[in-house]
N, C-alpha and C positions, 0 to 999 in steps of 0.2 A: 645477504646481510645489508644493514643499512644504516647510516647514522643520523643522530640526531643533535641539530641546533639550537636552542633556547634563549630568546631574547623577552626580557620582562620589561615591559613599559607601562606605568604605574599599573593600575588593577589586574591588565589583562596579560596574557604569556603567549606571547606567538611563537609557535612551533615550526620549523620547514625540516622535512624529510626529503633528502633526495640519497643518489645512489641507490636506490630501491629496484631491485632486480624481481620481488614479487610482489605484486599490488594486490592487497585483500581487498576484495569490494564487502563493503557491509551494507548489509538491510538496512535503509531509512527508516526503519522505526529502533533500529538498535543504537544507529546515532543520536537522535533525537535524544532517548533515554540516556546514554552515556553524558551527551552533552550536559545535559538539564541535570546531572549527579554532581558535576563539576562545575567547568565556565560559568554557566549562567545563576548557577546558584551564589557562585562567591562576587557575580556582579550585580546582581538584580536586586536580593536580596539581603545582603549583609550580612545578618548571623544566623539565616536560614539553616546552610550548612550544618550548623552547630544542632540547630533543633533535632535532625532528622536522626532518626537511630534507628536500630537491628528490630525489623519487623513492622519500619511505615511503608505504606503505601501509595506510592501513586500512580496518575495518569500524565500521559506527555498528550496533548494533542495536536496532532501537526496541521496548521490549519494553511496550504497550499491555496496555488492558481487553481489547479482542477479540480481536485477532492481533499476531503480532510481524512487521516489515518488517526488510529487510537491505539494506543498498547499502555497497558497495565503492567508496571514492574512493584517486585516488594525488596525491599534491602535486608538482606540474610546476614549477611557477617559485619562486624565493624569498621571492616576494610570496605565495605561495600558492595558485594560481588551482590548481582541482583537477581531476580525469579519472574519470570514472565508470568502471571496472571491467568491472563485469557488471551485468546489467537487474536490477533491484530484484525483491527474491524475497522468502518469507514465507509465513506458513502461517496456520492458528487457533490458536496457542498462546499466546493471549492468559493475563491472568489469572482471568477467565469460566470457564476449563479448570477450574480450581479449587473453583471455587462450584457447577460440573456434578458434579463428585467427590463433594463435600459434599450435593449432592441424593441420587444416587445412593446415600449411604452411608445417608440415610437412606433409601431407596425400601426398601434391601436387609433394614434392622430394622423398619420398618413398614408395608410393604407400598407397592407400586408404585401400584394402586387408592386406596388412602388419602391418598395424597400429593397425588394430582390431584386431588381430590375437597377435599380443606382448600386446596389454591392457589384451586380455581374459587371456595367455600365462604365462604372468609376471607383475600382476598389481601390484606386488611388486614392481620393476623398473619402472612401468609409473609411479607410485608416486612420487620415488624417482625424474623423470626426470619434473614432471608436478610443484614439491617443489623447485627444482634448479630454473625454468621459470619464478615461482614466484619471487622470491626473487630478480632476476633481475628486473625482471618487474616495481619494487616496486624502482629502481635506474633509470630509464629508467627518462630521461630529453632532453627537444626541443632545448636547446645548446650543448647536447653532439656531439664530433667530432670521437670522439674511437669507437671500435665495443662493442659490451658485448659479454661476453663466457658463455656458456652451457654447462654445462658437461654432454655429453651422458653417462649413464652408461654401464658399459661393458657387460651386456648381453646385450643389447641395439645391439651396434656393432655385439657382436655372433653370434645375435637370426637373426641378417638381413646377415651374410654372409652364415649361415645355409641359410634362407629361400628364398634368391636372389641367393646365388652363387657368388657376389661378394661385393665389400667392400663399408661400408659409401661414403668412401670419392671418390668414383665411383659415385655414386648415384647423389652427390651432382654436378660432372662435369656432366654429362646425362643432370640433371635437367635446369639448363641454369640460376639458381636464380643467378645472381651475387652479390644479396643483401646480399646474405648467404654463407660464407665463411669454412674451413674445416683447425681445426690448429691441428700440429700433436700431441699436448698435448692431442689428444681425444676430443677436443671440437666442438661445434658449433659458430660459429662467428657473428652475428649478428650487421649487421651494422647500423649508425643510421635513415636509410632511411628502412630497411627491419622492428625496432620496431613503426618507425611511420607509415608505413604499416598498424601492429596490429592495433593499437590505434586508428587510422582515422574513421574507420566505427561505433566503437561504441561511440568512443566521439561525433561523425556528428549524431547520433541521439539523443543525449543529447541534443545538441547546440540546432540542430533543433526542440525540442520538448518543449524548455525553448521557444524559440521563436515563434513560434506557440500560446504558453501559452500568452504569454505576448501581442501580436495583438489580443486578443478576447476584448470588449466590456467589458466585468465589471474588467478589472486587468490592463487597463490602470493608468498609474502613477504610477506605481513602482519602488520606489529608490532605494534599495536595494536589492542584489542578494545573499542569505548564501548558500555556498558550505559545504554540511556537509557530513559525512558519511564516511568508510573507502577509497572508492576511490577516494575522494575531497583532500585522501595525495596526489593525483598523479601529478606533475608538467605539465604534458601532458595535464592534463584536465585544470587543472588551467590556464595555455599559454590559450589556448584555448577559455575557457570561457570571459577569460579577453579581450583578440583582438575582438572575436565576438560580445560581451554585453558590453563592456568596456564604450562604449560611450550612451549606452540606461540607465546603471543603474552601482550602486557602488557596485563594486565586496566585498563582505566580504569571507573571509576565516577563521576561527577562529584556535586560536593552542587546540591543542589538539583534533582536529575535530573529531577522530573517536571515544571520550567519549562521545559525546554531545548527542546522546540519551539516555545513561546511566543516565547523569547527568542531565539530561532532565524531566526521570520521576522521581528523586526523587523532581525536583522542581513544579512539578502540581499534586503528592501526596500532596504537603504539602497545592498548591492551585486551586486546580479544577474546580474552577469558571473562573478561568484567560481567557476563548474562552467563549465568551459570547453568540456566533451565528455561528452557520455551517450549512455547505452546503449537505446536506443529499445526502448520496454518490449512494439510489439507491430509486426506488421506491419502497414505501409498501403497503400493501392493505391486504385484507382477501377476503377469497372466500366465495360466497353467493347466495341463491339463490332468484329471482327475479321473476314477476310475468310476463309469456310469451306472448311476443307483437308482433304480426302475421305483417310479414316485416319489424320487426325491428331485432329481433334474428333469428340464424339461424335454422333448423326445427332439425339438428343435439343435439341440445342444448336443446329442448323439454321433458320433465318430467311432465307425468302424473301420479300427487297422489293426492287421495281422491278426485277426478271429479276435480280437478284445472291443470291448467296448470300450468310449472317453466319454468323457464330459466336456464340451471344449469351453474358452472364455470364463475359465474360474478364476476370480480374482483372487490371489491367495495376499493378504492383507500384511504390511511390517508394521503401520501405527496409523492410530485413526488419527479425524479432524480434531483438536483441539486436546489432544494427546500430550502430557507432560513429558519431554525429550530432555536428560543431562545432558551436557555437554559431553562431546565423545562415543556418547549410549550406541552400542552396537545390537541389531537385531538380526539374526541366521537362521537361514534356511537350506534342506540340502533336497536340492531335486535329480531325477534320473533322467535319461535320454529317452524318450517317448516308444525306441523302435531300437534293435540291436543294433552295432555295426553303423550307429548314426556318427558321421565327423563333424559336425557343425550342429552347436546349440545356441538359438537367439533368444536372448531374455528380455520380453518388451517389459517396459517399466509405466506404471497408471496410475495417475492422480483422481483426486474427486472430492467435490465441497463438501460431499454425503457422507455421513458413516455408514448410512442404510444402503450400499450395496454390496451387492453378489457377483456379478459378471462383467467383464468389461465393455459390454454392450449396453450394459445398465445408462439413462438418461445421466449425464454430466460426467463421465467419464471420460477421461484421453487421454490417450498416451505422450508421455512425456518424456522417454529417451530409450535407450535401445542399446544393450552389449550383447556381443557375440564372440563368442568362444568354441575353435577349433579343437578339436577330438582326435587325434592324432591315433595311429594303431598301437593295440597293447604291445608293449613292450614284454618279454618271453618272464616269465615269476612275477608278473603284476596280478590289481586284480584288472587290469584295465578292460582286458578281456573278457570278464565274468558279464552276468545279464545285466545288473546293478552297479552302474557305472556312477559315482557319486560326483553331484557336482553341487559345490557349497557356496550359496549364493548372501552376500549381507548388505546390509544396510549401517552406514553411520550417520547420525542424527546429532542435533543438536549446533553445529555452526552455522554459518550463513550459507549456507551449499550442503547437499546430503551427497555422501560420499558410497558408489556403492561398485561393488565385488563380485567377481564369479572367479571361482577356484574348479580346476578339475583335480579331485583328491589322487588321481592317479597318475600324473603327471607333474603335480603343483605349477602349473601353466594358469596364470593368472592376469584378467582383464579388468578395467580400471575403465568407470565414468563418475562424472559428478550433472547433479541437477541442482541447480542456481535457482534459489527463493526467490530472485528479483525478475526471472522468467519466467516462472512456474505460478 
């Protein structure tokens, strides 16, 4: 059990939960969406809220330091409860693209060798110089007319007239960048053509990979576009998103974006049901073996025990990749002991991005957790004794964790694991 505090200070409601003896961890793209249903809509937007009703669509997209994540939800009921789309997709187009640009731009004026050599040298100073980058970075705007400055640090300057023999601002006339300027305060000059440079490539696979998203077949009609995450501050991307998407769908940006996953999970702690149906982000299945069918498996896959043939590494499948899962949805299986007289049955459990496989030696396959369940002797008027020893194995789908079971029917001796979506 756990209680809850509510303090309102004008717009927004901060919540603190303690005494919490269970902590749900939720999937970052299910906070994102709960967040951007509430908080951010009744600040950002004002009577946004009001617009939204039973059957729009949107996207949330969480635009992070490393990658950016995508999930499509639809609003089902009045009260809100929402429908996952399509499986949660996303690239490396974090804001890190960025700062890789910015390496690069320098590898390309002073040399690719010299670069590595001052990070190994003095990662002291590439901090320092990677912290300055930033910081601009984070001012960097599609109306600016000025340059931005960088300030090399002075072993910076040192460590390259030590290892060239001659000076930065040599380097930079050599190099022919004229996007890239040399002030004798020590700095680097950055003009506004050289940071939209940076920015272009990694925003252009943002753009393109919303867009992408948004021409498939089940995510048509979406009204709404939430830019969340720490790089969603960046005016660059925003220009951006807005000219490109501006006229397919209503850009939201909410203020305080880069809380919104924060504030995210403490609002789907409080309600967990709020995604009523998701899109099951991979396939699962359990490996098994099966009885061997001369041209149908391969002879590689043949296992003879006790005068029977097997089929070994059959993936027997509970839901594919991108498979609609209710909330709760239970899927069951009941399998037998391979060989009489067996006490111990291990059920390895397999994942895979594919829906096109068969075997769990199939390319992108692996295993992703493991129950084992003890066989205990039949007890005298059981069947436990009989050849067909039932053992009922399930899957539950649809929270943030898949919840899965083995039952031995002759005992009701049951074992208990879960696989975590933010592992898997």
């Amino acid at each position: 059990m756990y209680s809850v505090s509510v303090l309102t200070v004008g717009w927004l409601s901060y919540i603190t939960m303690y005494s919490v003896s269970v902590l749900t961890v939720a999937r970052e793209q299910l906070r994102k969406a709960r967040h951007s249903r509430t908080f951010l809509v009744e600040r950002g937007t004002g009577e946004l809220w009001s617009e939204m009703q039973t059957g729009d669509r949107y996207i949330v997209a969480d635009c992070g330091g490393g990658t950016v994540d995508l999930t499509v939800h639809q609003i089902e009921q009045p009260q809100g409860t929402l429908k996952e789309l399509y499986k949660v997709s996303g690239g490396p187009y974090g804001a890190v693209g960025v700062d890789l640009a910015f390496e690069a731009m320098l590898c390309k004026i002073f040399g690719e060798d010299f670069i590595e050599s001052f990070k190994a040298k003095r990662p002291a100073a590439w901090v320092d110089l990677t912290i300055a980058f930033e910081a601009r970075k984070r001012t960097a705007t599609p109306g600016r007319s000025n340059a931005l400055n960088i300030s090399l640090p002075f072993s910076f300057i040192d460590f390259y007239k030590r290892y060239r023999g001659q000076s930065v601002e040599t380097a930079l006339r050599k190099s022919n960048m004229n996007i890239v300027k040399w002030s004798s305060q020590g700095m680097l000059r950055l003009t506004p053509e050289a940071m939209n440079e940076l920015f272009q490539p990694t925003i252009n696979n943002i753009i393109k990979h919303i867009e992408e998203l948004m021409q498939r077949q089940e995510v048509q009609g979406v009204r709404f576009l939430f830019l969340v995450g720490g790089f969603a501050e960046s005016p660059m991307l925003q220009r951006a998103a807005q000219n490109a998407l501006g006229q397919t769908c209503r850009i939201i940006i909410p203020q305080d974006v880069g809380l919104t996953i924060l504030k995210g999970a403490v609002l789907f702690g409080l309600d967990p049901t709020v995604v009523r149906v998701r899109r099951c982000p991979l396939t699962y299945g359990v490996g098994v073996l099966n009885r061997f069918v001369e041209g149908r498996h391969p002879r590689d896959k043949l296992l003879v025990k006790e005068g029977r043939d097997w089929c070994t590494d059959i993936l027997d499948r509970f839901v594919s990749v991108d498979q609609s899962v209710a909330l709760g949805e239970v899927v069951r299986r009941s399998y037998t002991p391979a060989r009489s007289g067996q006490r111990k049955i291990i059920i390895n459990i397999y994942c895979s991005v594919s829906d096109d496989v068969v075997y769990i030696s199939d390319p992108g396959v692996r295993k992703c957790g493991a129950i084992t369940l003890d066989l205990p002797e039949a007890l005298p008027g059981t069947v436990a004794g009989a050849e067909r020893r039932e053992i009922r194995a399930t899957m539950q789908f649809g929270d943030t964790e898949i919840k899965v079971t083995a039952v031995d029917m002759a005992t009701n001796q049951t074992v208990r694991a879960a696989i975590d979506f933010l592992s898997n």
